[in-house]
Residue, then its C-alpha position, 0 to 999 in steps of 0.5 A: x867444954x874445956x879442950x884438951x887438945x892442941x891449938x889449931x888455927x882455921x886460916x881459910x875455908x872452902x865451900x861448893x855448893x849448889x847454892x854457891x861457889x865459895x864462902x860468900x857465894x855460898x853464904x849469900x845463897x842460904x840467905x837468897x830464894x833458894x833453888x829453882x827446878x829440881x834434879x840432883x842436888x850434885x848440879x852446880x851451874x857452870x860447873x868447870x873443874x880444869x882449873x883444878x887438875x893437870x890435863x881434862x883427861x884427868x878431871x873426866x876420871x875424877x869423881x864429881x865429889x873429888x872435883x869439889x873437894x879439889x875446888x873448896x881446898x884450893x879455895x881454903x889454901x888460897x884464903x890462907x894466904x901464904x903459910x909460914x908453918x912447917x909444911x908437915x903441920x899444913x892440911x885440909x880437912x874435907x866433908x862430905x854426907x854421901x861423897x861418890x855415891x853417883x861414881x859408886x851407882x854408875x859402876x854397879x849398873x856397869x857391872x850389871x850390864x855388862x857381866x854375864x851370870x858365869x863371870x859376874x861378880x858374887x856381889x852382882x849374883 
């Protein structure tokens, strides 16, 4: 397949995985015994998200799913080294299958409990 678009140039990459933190952490635990235990696949060991945000208050209101993604495109940029580019032409790209799901549950089972029949919202009817 013959691209039409315009160049780009992948100068790092991020990854945050329960498998691994990082490419070559990740990498190295696809190709190890895989994970032990069970739970959500969300868990990640040791997980610290301060590195990546101003205050704690800020990363206690942040999505476990924004936290990663802060993690893997701090790791990305930092891959990059430093970008002479236009900063207009810098970005990251970020995926995820499911991303939030778990802030998205807990905030339904909130509005279960906590609304009563006349105030709850018609989705929760």
């Amino acid at each position: 397949m013959r691209g039409t678009g315009r160049r780009i140039a992948i100068t790092g990459l991020g990854v945050v995985a329960p498998c691994g933190l990082g490419k070559d952490a990740y990498w190295e635990g696809l190709l190890g015994p895989g994970l032990s235990g069970g739970g959500p696949s969300s868990i990640i060991a040791d997980w610290d998200p301060s590195p990546y945000y101003a205050s704690p208050k800020d990363s206690r209101r942040a999505d476990l799913v924004e936290q990663f993604a802060l993690a893997a495109a701090s790791e990305a940029i930092e891959q990059a080294g430093e970008l002479t580019a236009d900063p207009a032409r810098i970005g990251t790209i970020f995926g995820t299958g499911v991303g939030g799901i778990h802030t998205l549950e807990e905030q339904e089972h909130i509005g279960w409990t906590r609304a009563s029949g006349a105030s709850r919202p018609s989705s929760y009817r």
